[in-house]
C-alpha positions in Angstrom: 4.9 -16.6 20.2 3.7 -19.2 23.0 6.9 -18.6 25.0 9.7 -15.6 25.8 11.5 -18.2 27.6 15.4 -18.2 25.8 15.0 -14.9 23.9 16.3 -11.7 24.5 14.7 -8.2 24.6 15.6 -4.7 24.4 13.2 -2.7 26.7 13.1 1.5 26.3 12.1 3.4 30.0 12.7 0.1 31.7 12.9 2.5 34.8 9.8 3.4 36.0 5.9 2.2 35.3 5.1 0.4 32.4 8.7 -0.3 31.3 9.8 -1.4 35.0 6.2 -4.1 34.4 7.5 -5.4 30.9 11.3 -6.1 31.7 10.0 -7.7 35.3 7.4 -9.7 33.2 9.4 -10.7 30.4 12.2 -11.7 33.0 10.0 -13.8 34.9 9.2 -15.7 31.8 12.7 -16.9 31.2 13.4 -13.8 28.9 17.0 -12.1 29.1 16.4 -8.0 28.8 18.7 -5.4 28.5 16.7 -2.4 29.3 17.7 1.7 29.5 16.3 4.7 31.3 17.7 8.1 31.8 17.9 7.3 35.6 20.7 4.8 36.5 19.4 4.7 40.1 15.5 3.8 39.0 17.0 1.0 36.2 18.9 -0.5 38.7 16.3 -1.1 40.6 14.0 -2.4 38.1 17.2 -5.0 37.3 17.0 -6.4 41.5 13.3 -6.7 40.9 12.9 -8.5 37.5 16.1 -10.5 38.9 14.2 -12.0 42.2 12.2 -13.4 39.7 13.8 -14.7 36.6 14.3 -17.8 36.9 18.2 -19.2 36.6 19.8 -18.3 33.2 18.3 -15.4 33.0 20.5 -12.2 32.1 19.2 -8.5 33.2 21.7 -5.9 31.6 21.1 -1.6 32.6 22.1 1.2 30.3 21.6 4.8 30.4 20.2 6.1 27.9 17.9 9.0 26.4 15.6 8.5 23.8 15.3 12.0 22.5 19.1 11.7 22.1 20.4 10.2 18.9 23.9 9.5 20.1 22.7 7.9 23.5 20.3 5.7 21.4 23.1 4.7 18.9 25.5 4.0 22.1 22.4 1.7 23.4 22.3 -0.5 20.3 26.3 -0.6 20.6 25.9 -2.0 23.6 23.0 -4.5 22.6 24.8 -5.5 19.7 27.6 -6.5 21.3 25.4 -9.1 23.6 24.4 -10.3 20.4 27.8 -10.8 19.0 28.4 -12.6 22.1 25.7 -15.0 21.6 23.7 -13.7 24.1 20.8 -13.0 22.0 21.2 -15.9 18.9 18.3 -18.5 18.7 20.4 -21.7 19.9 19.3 -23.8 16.8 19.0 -20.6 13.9 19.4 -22.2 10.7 18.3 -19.8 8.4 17.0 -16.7 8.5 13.5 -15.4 6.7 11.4 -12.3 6.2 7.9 -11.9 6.9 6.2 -9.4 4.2 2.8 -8.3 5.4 0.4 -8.3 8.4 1.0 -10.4 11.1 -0.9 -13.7 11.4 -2.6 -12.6 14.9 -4.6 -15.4 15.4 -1.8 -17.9 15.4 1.5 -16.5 16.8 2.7 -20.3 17.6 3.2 -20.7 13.9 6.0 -18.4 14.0 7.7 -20.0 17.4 7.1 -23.8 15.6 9.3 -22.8 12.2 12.0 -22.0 14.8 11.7 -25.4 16.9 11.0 -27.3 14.1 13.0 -26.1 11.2 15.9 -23.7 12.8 13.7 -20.8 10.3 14.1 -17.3 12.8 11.7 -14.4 11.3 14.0 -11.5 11.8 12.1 -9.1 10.1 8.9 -7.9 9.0 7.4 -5.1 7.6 6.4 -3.2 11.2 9.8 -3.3 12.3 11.4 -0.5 10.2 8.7 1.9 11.5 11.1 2.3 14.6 14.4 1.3 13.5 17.0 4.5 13.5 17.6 4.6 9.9 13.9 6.3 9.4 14.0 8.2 11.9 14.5 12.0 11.0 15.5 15.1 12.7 12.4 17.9 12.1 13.0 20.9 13.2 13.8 19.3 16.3 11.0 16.8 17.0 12.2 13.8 16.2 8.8 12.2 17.5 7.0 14.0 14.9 9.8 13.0 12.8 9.1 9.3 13.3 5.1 9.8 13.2 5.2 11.3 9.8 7.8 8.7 8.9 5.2 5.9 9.7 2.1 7.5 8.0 4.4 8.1 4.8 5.7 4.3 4.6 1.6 3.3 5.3 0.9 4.5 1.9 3.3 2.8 0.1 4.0 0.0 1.6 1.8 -2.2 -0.9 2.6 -0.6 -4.0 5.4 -1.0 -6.7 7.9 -0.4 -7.1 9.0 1.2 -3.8 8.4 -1.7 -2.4 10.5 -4.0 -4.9 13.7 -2.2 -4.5 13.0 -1.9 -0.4 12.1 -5.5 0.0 15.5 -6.4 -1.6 17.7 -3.7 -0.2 16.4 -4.9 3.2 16.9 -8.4 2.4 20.1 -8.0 1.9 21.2 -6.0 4.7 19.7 -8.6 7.3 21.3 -11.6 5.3 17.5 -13.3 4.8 17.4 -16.7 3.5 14.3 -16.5 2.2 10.6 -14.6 2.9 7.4 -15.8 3.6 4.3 -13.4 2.4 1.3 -13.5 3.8 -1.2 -12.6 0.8 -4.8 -12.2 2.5 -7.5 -13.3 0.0 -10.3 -10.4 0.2 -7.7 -7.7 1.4 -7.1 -5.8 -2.2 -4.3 -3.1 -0.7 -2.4 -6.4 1.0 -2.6 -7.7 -2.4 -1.0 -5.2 -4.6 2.6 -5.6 -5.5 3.0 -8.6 -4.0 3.7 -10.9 -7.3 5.8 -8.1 -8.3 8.1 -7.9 -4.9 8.5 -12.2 -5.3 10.0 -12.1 -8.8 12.0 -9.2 -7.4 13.4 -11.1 -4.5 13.7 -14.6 -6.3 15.6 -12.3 -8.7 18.2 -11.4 -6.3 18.5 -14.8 -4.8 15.9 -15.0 -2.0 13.2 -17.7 -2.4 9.6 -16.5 -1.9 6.4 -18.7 -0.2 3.5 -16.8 -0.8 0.4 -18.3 1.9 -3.2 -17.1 1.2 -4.4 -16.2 4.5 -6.7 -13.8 6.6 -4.5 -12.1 9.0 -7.2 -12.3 12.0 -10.0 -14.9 10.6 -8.6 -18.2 12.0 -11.6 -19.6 9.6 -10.1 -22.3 7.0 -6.6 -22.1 8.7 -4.9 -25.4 10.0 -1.8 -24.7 12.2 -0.6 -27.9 11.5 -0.6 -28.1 8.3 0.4 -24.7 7.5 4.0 -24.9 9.6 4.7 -28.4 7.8 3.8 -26.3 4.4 6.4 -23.6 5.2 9.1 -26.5 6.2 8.8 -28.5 3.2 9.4 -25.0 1.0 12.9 -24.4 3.4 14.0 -28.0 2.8 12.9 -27.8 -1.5 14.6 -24.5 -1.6 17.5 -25.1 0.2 17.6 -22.8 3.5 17.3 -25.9 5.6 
């Protein structure tokens, strides 16, 4: 992403340290944040510091909130949500939305931010997301971090392979209301590989058009910015997304 100016994010211990850094950062780069802590006093500060210097536009919203409690956390994302129902954090131009299956493409985060410019295409979810989302996250014998840690070294392993991943892919699809995925397939990475022509036909199956884009997730080497955003447009506008 080449800019955080227009979007909106949802900051955890926005309070003190690191947190207070990241919602004052983000703000000062045009990004709305709605931020929690379990101090109202210490968020509310953070909110008249990241506001001196947001620039106009910008939205700063406080909620209290604990982490370790599942009822505080679901009140959070209650709140959040209804920011987004208001708008607040919509892409101005979404057209359609996609899914991005496998890893990241790290050396080129602008080719995400140019399919939403260009094309109206909004990633709104990829496989690293669910790790954290509230639905995975299990109560275990009280520790819901361990909960979460043994959550994320169980979905590791199985990511990649069929047909777990089939069924997930489309389940997920669904509840997100894709338009259509984009998989990155890295060349020489066998485990990226597996499954992968497997988890197309299941998705095409169910209604969600697939691009598949041999690439190396962090060698830029035979990779053209250029023409790979113009690749995934043509594919929206042949398939019908766009």
């Amino acid at each position: 992403m080449d800019s955080f100016e227009g979007k909106v994010a949802v900051v955890t211990g926005g309070g003190t340290g690191m947190g207070r850094e990241l919602v004052i950062q983000l703000a000062a780069d045009g990004c709305s944040v709605a931020t929690c802590d379990v101090n109202d006093e210490h968020v509310g500060e953070t909110a008249v510091r990241a506001e001196k210097e947001a620039p106009p536009g910008v939205r700063i919203t406080t909620h209290l909130a604990d982490v370790s409690d599942e009822a505080q956390m679901l009140r959070f994302r209650d709140e959040v949500a209804e920011r987004v129902a208001s708008g607040a954090a919509v892409s101005e131009n979404e057209r359609c939305r996609l899914m991005w299956i496998g890893a990241g493409l790290w050396h080129d985060p602008g080719f995400y931010t140019a399919l939403e410019q260009r094309y109206g295409a909004v990633f709104v979810w990829s496989m690293y997301m669910p790790f954290a989302g509230p639905q995975y996250i299990r109560e275990l014998q009280g520790r819901p971090l361990h909960a979460l840690a043994s959550r994320i070294c169980s979905m590791n392993e199985v990511l990649h392979l069929p047909p777990w991943m089939n069924a997930w892919m489309q389940s997920e699809a669904e509840r997100c209301g894709i338009d259509a995925a984009v998989m990155l397939v890295p060349p020489d990475n066998r485990l990226s590989q597996s499954g992968t022509l497997l988890t197309k036909q299941a998705l095409e199956a169910a209604g969600v058009p697939v691009l598949m884009l041999s690439a190396d997730m962090v060698d830029a080497n035979g990779w053209s910015h250029e023409r790979m955003v113009e690749h995934v447009g043509q594919f929206l506008i042949e398939r019908g997304p766009v």
